[in-house]
Every structure is written in C-alpha cells, then in structure tokens.
N, C-alpha and C positions, 0 to 999 in steps of 0.2 A: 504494500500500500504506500503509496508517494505523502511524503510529512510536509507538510506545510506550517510556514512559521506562523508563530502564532505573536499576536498584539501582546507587549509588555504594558502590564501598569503598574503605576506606584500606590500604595498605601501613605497616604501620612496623619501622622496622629502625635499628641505631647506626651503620653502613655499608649497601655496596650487596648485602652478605650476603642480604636480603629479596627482591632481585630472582631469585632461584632460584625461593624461593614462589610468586612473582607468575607466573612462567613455567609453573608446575603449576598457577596456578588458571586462567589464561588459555586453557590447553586446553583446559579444562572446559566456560568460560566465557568466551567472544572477544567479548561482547557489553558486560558489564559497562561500568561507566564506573570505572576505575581513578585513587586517587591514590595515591602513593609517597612519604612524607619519610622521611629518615635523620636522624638527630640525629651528624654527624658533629664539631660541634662540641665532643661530649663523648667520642669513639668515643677509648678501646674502654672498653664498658661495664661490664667486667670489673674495671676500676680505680676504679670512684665506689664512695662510702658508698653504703650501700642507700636512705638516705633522699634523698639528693641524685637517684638513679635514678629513684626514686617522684616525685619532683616534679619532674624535666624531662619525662617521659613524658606523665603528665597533663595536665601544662600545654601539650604540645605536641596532644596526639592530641582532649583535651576543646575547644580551639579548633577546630582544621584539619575535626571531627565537628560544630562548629558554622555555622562557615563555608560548610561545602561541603556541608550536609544528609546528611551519609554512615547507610549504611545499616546495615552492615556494616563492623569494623576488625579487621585481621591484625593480631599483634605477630609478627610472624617474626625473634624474637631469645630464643633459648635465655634467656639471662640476664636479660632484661626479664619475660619470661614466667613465671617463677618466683618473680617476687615482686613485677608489677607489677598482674598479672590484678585481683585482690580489690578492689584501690581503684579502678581505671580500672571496673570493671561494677557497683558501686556508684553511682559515678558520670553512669555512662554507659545510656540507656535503648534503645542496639540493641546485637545482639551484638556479642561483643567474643572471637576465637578465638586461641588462644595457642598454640606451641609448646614440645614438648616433644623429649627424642632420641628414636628409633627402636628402645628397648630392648627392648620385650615382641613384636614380630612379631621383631627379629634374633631372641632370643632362640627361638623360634620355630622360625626356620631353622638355625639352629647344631646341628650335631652334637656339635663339640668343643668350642669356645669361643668367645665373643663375643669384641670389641674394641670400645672408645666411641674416635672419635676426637673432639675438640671444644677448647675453649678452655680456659686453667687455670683459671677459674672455675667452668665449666660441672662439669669433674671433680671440682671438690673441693667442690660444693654439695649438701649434706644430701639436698636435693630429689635428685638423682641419684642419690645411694646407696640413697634408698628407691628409687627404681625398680629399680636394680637385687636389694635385698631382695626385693621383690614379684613381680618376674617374670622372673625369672633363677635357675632351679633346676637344682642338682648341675653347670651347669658353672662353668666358669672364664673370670672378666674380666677383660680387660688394659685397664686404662686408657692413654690419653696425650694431653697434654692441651698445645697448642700455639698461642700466637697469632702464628707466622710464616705459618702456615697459611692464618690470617685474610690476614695483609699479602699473600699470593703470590695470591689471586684476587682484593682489591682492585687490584691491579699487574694481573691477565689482563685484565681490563676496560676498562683504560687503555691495551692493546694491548702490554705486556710480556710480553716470549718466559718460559717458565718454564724454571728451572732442573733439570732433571728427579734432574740427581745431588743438588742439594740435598733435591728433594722426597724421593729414596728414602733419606738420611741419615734425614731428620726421620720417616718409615715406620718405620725400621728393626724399631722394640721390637713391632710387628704380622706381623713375619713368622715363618712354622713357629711362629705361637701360636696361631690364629683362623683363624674358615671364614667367620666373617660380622663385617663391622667398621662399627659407626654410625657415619654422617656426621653428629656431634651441634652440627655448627653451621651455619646457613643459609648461611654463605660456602662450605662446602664443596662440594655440588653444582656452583659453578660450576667447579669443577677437577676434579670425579668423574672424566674423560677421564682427566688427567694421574696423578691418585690411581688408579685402577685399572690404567694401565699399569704404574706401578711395583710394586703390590703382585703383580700378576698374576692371572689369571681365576681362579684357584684359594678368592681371597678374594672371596666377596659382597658387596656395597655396599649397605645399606642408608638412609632418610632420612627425612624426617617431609612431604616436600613431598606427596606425593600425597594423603595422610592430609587433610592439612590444605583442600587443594583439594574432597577429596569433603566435608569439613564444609562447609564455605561452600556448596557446591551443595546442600547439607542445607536449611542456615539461611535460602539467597537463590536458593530458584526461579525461573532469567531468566524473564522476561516473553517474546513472540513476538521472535523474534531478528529484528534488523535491521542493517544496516551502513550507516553514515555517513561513513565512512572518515575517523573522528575520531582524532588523538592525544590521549594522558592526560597528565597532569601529576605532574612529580616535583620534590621539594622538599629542600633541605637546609639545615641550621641553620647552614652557614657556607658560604665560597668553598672548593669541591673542589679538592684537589690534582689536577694535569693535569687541568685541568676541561675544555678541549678533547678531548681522547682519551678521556675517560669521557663525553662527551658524543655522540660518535659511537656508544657500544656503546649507551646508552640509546633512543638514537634508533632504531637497526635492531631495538629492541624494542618501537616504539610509542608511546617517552615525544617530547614537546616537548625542549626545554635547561632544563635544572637552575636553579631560579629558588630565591636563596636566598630562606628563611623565620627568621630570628630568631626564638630564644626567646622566647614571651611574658612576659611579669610572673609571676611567680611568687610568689604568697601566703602570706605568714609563718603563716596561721591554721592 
C-alpha cells in the first residue's frame, strides 16, 4: 500500500491542560503526525504581563512551526488564545486555531442558567464577558473561577488519587444554580469524571474540545489513512515535576518521554 505523508500539527498549551484537545482531535484524526509542547516553564499563564505571554508563545510555536514543517497549530489554552491569536497568524503562514469557553452552545442548552467554570483569568477577561454579552440571553451566569482546579488534573496525570471532598468544596457556588456548567479550561476535561460526579447528572458539562477537533478536520483533510505504528513527540520548556509519573500517562497516549525544549531567544524588536 503507497504511505502518504501525513499533515503535522502542533499542540500548544502552558500545562498538560492541551492534552484533553489533542484527545478530541485524535479521534477524529488517529493518523495525523502530532507534536505537543507546554510552556511549563512559565505555567500558569494566568500570572504573566500580556506582553511577556505574547512573546514566549511566539517565540516558542514560530520555531517548533519551523523546525518540524507543521501544518496546522492548536493553542489549546483559554488565556493564550485570547490575546495571542493576532500576532502568532500574522506571523505564521498555516493555520493557526485557538480556543475559546463553550458559552454560546451551553448557553444553548440551558434552560435556567449557565455556569463558566475556568481559571481566575479566564473569568475576569473582557474577552469572556463579551461572550457572555453576545450569546447568553435573559439567563443567568454564575461564574467561578479556580486555579486548584488546574493543579488537581495536572496531579491526575501524574497518577494522584483526587480528592473528591475537596473537588465538591471548590463546586460548591454551581450547585441549585445551573443546568449547564462550561469546562472553560482545557485542564478540565481531564477531570470531567470526577467534576460531574460531584456536581451530579442533573448539571450538563459542557467544552470546547470537540469544537475544536471538527475545525482542524475542517482546515486538515487527512490524506489516505495509514498506520505506522508511530509515536508523537511532546515537549516542554523545563524538567516536569514527577516527570516519571507524567510520563507514563503521556505515553499510554501515544507520546515518546517528554524531551525538554528551552525557550528560544526572544527578540527585543
């Protein structure tokens, strides 16, 4: 059978929050040639100037798009997405698809009211309250906005039991308020299990992974499908904490071991 190359993409994300996404496009798409880097070195993203964010991004994703001929690049990070998009596809001459929360389909399903749940950046950025202006009509949004949430699936990954009393502590301000709650940060799919246990089926979960998945299938029609029985490569800007233990969950997802990448040079101009 004649192999045809297949479209590279990039993953990028500040944690392993992006590997949620990579798991919705991968169904779509099990042929791809996938790469992953985290920028854990600066993680959590939530805490840089916006300028400092716009120039580790770039400098990271405009190399790693050079190097490896990439086709197609995810930002699977609520916060990068929001204010890195513009410059990175100015930049950058293949697409370049970003994330956003899951407001205008929850909003959609909601009867009574919505809930974002996501990072305290994610809640209290401009860019989100216009989504929620724009397509969130006559009901009511409960924000809350938590980065323990982020630390409890970086920990599931690494093969920490989760604390389910704490998770329904940090729930708490989404119950008897919302029928439908956005997962507004790519870390939280990897805990949707534990997060809808506690809230209870009564609350819908929604997210942006699938969304995001059928765009890439949009942008990057595989070629004739083939199997190689290749592993992808994933990369991160420093040594991972329990890099053994996170290295086990990456691998029964297809990646190699986590080979750091140093931030490139980043230009004063």
């Amino acid at each position: 059978m004649k192999r045809f190359s297949q479209p590279n993409v990039l993953i990028f994300d500040s944690g392993v929050g992006g590997l949620s996404v990579f798991q919705e496009i991968k169904k779509l798409l099990p042929t791809l040639n996938y790469y992953y880097v985290f920028d854990n070195e600066a993680y959590p993203y939530g805490e840089l100037l916006q300028e400092t964010l716009i120039a580790r991004v770039n400098a990271l994703v405009i190399k790693m798009t050079q190097q490896f001929a990439i086709d197609l690049v995810v930002i699977a990070c609520n916060t990068a997405s929001t204010i890195v998009l513009p410059s990175l596809r100015s930049a950058l001459a293949v697409p370049v698809v970003g994330v956003v929360p899951a407001i205008k389909p929850a909003s959609l399903l909601a009867s009574r009211a919505v809930g974002l749940i996501a990072t305290p950046a994610t809640v209290t950025r401009q860019y989100t309250h216009d989504l929620i202006r724009d397509f969130v009509k006559e009901k009511e949004v409960e924000l809350l906005g938590s980065t323990r949430l982020v630390d409890i699936a970086e920990e599931k990954l690494r093969g920490r039991a989760i604390d389910l009393q704490e998770l329904s502590d940090i729930l708490q301000p989404m119950r008897n308020k919302v029928d439908v709650a956005v997962l507004g940060c790519t870390h939280f799919p990897l805990i949707k299990e534990e997060i809808q246990q506690v809230l209870g089926e009564e609350i819908a979960l929604v997210d942006s992974g699938q969304a995001i998945a059928r765009r890439v299938q949009a942008l990057l029609p595989a070629l004739e499908a083939w199997q190689n029985g290749q592993t992808w490569r994933i990369f991160s800007t420093a040594q991972p904490w329990e890099e053994q233990a996170l290295n086990r969950s990456v691998m029964d997802m297809g990646f190699n071991p986590i080979e750091v990448y140093p931030l490139p040079e980043i230009s004063d101009r």
